[in-house]
N, CA, C and O of each residue as an XYZ file, in Angstrom:
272
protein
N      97.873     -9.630     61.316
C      96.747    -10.419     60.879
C      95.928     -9.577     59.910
O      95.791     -8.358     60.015
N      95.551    -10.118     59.233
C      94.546     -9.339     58.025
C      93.462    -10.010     57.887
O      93.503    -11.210     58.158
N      92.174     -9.391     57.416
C      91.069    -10.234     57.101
C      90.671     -9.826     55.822
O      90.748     -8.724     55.281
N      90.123    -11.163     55.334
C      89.740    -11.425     54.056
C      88.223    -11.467     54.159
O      87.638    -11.736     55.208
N      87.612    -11.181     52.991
C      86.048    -11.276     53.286
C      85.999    -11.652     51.127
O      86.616    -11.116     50.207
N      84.727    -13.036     51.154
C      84.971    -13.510     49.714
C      83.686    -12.856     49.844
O      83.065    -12.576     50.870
N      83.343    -12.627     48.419
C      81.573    -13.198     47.976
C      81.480    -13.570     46.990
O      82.156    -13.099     46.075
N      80.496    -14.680     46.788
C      80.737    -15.436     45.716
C      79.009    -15.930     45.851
O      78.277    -15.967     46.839
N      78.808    -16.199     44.718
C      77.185    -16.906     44.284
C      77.196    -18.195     45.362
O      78.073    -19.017     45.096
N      76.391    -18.500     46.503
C      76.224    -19.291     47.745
C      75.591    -20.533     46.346
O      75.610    -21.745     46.560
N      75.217    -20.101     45.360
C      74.803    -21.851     44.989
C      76.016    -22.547     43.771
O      75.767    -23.674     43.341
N      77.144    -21.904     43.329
C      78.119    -22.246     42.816
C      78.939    -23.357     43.872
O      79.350    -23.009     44.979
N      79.095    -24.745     43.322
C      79.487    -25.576     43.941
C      80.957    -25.380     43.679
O      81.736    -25.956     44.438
N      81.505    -24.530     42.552
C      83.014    -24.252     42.141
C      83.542    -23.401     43.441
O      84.603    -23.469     44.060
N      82.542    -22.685     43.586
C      83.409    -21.424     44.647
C      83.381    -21.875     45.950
O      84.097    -21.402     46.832
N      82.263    -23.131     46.179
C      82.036    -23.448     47.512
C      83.749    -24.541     48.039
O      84.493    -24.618     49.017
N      83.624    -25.199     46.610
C      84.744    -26.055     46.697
C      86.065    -25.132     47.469
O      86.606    -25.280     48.565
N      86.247    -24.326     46.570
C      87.304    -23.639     46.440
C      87.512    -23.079     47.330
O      88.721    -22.929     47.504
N      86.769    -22.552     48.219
C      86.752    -21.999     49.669
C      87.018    -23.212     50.829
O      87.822    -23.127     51.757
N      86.258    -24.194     50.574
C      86.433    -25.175     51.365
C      88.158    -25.623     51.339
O      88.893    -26.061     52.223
N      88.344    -25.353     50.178
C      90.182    -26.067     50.159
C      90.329    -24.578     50.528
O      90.305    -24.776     51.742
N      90.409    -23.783     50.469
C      91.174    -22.583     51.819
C      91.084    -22.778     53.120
O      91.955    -22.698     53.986
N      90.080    -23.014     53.183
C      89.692    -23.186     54.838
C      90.334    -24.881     55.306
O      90.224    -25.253     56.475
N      90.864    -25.614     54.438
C      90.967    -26.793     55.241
C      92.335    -26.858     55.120
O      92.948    -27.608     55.880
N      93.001    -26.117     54.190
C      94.339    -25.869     54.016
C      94.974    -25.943     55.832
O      95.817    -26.801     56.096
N      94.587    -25.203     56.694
C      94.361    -24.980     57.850
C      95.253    -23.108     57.702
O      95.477    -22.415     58.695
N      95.530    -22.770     56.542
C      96.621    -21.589     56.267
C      95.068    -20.459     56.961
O      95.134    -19.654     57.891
N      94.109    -20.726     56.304
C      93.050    -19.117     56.853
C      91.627    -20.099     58.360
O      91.314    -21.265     58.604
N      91.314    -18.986     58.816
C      90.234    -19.649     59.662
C      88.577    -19.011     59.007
O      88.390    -18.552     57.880
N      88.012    -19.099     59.613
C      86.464    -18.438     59.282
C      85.853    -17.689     60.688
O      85.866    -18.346     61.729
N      85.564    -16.938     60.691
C      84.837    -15.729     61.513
C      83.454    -15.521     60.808
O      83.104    -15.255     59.658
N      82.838    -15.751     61.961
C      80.963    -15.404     62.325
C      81.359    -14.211     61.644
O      82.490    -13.731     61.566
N      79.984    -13.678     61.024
C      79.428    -12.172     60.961
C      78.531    -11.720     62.088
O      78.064    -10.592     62.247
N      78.403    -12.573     62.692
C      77.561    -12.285     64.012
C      78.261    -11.887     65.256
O      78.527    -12.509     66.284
N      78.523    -10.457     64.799
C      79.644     -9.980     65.762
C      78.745     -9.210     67.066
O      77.799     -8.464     66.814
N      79.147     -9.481     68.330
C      78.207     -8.370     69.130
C      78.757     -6.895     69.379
O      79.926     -6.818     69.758
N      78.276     -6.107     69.263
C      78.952     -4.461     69.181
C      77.767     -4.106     70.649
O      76.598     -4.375     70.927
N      79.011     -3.298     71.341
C      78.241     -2.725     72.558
C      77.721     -2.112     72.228
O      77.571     -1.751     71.061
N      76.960     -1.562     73.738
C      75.288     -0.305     73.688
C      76.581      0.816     72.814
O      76.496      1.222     71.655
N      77.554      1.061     73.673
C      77.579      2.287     73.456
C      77.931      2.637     71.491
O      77.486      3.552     70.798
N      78.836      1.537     71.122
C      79.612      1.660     69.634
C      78.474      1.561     69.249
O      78.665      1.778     68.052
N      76.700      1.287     69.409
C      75.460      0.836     68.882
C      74.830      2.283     68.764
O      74.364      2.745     67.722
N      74.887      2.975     70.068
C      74.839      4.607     69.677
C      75.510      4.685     69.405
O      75.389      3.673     68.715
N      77.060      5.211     69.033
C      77.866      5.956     68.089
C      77.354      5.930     67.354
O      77.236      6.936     66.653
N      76.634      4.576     67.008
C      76.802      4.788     64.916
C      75.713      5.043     64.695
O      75.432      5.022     63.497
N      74.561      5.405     65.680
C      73.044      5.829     65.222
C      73.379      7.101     65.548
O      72.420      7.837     65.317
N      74.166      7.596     65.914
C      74.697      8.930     66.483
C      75.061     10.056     64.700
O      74.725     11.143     64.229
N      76.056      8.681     64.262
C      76.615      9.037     63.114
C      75.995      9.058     61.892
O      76.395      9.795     60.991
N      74.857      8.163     61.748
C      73.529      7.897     60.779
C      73.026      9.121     61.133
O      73.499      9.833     60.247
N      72.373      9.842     61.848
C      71.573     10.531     61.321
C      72.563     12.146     61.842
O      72.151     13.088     62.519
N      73.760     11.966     61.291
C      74.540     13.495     61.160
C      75.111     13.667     62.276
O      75.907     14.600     62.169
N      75.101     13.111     63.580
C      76.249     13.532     64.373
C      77.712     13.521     64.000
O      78.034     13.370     62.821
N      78.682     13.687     65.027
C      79.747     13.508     64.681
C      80.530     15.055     64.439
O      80.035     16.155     64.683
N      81.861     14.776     63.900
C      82.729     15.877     63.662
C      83.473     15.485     62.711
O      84.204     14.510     62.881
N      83.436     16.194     61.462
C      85.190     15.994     60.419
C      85.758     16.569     60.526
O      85.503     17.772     60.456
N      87.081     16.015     60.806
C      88.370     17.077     61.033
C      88.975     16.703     59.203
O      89.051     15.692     58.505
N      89.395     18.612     58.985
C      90.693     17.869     58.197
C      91.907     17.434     57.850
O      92.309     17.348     56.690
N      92.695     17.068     59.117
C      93.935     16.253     59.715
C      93.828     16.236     60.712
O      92.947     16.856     61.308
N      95.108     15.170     61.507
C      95.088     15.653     62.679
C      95.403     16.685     64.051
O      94.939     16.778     65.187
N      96.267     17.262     63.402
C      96.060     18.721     63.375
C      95.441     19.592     64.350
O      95.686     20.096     65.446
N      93.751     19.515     62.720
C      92.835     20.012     62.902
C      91.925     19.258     64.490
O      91.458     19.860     65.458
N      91.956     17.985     64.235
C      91.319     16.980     65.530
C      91.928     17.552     66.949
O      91.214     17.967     67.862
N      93.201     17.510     66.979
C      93.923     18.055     67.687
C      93.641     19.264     68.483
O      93.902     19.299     69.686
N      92.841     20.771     67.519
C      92.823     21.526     67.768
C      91.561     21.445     68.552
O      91.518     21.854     69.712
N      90.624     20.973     68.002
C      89.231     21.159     68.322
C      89.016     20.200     69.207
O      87.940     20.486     69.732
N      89.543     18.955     69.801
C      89.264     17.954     70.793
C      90.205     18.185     71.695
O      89.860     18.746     72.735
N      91.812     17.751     71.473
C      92.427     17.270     72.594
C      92.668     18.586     73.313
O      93.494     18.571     74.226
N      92.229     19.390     73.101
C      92.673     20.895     74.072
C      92.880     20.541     75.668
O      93.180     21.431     76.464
């Protein structure tokens, strides 16, 4: 499965069309952006905003320094 994500000017009635015949094709579906992300993936990424975290450079390196 793959996802597609359009953007297009919301007041162009060309692109609205044109999306609408994708979506009714019945070939693609549509997905909310209103996704819920747990507490915790909610800290990770405030974790990761302000500089937490670790870069490895392969895995390897990840390898060395985590899975010990």
């Amino acid at each position: 499965m793959a996802t597609i994500t359009f953007e297009y000017d919301a007041k162009s009635e060309v692109a609205r069309k044109a999306i609408d015949l994708l979506v009714s094709s019945g070939i693609f579906k549509t997905m909310s952006e209103d996704v819920s992300l747990s507490d915790d993936t909610l800290e990770a990424m405030r974790e990761l905003e302000e500089g937490g975290g670790q870069l490895f450079e392969d895995y390897e390196d990840y390898e060395k320094n985590i899975l010990k």
